[in-house]
C-alpha positions in Angstrom: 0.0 0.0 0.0 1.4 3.4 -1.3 0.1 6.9 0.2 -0.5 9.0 -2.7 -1.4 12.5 -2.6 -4.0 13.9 -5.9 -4.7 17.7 -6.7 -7.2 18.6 -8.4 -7.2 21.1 -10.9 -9.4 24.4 -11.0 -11.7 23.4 -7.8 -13.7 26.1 -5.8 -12.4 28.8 -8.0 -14.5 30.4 -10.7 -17.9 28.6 -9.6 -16.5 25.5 -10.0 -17.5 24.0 -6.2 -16.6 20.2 -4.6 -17.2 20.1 -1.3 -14.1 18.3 0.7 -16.6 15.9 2.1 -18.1 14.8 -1.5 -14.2 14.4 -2.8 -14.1 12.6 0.4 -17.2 10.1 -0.4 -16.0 9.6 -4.1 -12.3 8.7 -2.8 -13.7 5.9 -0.6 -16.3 4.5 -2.8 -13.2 4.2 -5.3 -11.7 2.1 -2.3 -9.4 4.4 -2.0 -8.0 3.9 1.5 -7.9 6.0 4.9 -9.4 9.6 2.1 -8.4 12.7 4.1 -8.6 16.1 2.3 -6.6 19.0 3.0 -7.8 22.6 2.9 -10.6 23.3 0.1 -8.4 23.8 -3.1 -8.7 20.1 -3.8 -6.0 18.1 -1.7 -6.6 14.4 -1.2 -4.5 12.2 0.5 -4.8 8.5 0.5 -3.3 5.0 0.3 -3.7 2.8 -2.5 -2.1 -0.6 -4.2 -3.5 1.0 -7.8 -0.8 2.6 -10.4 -0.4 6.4 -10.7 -2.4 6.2 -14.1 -5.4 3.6 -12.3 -6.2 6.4 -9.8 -5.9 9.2 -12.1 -8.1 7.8 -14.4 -10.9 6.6 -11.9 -10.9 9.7 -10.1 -11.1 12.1 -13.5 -14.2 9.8 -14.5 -15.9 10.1 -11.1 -15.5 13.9 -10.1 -16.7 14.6 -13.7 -19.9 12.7 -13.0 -20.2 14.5 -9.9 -19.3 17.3 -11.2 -20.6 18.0 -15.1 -17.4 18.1 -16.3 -14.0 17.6 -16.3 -11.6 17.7 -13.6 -7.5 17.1 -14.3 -6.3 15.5 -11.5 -2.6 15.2 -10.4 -1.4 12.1 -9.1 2.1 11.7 -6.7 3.5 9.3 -4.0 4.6 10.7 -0.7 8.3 10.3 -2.1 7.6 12.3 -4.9 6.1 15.1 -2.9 8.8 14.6 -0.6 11.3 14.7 -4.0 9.3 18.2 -5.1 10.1 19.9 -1.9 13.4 18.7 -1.5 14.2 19.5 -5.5 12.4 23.6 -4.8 15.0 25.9 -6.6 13.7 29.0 -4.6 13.8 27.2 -1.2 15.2 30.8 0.8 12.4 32.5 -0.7 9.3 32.4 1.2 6.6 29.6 0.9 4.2 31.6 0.0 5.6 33.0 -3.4 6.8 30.0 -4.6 4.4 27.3 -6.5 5.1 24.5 -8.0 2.7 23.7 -11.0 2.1 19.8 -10.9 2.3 18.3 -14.4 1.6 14.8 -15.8 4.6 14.5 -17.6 7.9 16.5 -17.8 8.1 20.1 -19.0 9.4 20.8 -22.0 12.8 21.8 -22.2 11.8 25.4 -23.5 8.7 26.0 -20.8 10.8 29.6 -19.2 11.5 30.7 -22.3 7.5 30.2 -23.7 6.9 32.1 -21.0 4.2 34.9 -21.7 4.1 38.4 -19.8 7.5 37.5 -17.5 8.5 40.8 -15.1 10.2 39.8 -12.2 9.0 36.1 -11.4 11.6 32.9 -11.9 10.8 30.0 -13.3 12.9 27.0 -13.0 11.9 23.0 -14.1 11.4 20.2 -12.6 10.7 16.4 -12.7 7.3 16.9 -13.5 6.8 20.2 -12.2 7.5 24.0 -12.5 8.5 26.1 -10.1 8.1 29.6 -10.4 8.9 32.6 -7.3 6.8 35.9 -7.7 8.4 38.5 -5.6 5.7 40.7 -6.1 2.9 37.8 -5.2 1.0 35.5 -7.6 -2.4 37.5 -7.4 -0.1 40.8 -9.1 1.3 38.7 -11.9 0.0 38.4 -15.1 2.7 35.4 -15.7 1.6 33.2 -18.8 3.5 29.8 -19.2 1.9 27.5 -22.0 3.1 24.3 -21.0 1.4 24.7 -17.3 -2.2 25.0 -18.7 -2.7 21.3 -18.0 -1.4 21.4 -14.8 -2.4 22.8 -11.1 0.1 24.8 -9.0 0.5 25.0 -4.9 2.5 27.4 -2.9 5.5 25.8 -1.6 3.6 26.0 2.0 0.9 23.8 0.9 3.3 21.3 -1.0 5.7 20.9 2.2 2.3 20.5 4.6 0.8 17.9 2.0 4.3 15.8 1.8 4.7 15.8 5.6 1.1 14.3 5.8 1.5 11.7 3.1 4.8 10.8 4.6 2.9 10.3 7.9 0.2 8.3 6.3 2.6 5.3 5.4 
C-alpha cells in the first residue's frame, strides 16, 4: 500500500465548487483507502495498491460525473512530494511565493522561455513540475506559461504540509 497524494485542478475557484466531504465520499467509494482532504483547493491524501495512471483515471471519471465536467487530477507518491520539496529551486524565498505547478509529464525543455508576460517572477523545471517565485505575489502577476495549462500549482507552504502528511500516512 502506497500513500498518494491527488490535486485537483481548478476546484472552488470560478464557480466551479466540490465540497471536501463529496471528494471525500468519491475517494472511498473508489476504495481508495484512509481519504483525508486538505484545505478546500482540492488536496486528497490517500493510500492505495493502484498505479499512478489507475487512480488518475478513476478519479477524473468520477468527479466529472459528480461534477458535469472535467476535472484534471494530479497524481504523486509521498516520495515524490517529498522529491518536489526537496528539488524547490527557490527554497530561501518564502513559501508563499513559490508554487510549483504539478504536471503529468515532464516540462518541455523550453517551458521559461515560452513564457508569456515575464516581469520579475523565476521560473525553473522540474521532474514533472515548474516552479516559479513571484516576488511581487502570484495574485499581481499576469505570468503566462503554456506548457502549465494542464497542470495545477501549490505554494511551496501547501506542498511541504501535503508531503509531511503523506509521509505520515505510510
Amino acid at each position: 500500500m502506497t500513500s498518494h497524494v491527488a490535486l485537483l485542478r481548478a476546484v472552488n475557484v470560478g464557480g466551479r465548487k466540490l465540497l471536501m466531504a463529496d471528494l471525500k465520499r468519491i475517494a472511498a467509494d473508489l476504495g481508495l483507502e484512509q481519504p483525508r482532504t486538505f484545505i478546500a483547493s482540492g488536496n486528497l491524501l490517500f493510500a492505495s495498491a493502484k498505479s499512478e495512471a489507475a487512480i488518475k483515471s478513476a478519479l477524473e471519471r468520477a468527479l466529472t460525473g459528480h461534477m458535469g465536467n472535467g476535472v484534471a487530477v494530479m497524481v504523486r507518491t509521498a516520495d515524490e512530494m517529498a522529491a518536489v520539496v526537496a528539488a524547490n529551486p527557490f527554497g530561501k524565498e518564502p513559501g508563499n511565493r513559490v508554487v510549483a505547478i504539478f504536471l503529468d509529464r515532464s516540462p518541455p525543455a523550453d517551458s521559461a522561455d515560452q513564457a508569456r508576460n515575464r516581469t520579475d517572477e523565476r521560473i525553473a523545471l522540474g521532474e514533472r513540475e515548474i516552479y516559479v517565485h513571484y516576488p511581487g505575489g502570484m495574485g499581481r502577476s499576469t505570468l503566462r506559461i503554456p506548457a502549465a495549462v494542464a497542470g495545477t500549482a501549490r505554494n511551496m507552504n501547501s506542498v511541504a504540509k501535503l508531503a509531511r502528511l503523506a509521509k505520515e500516512r505510510r
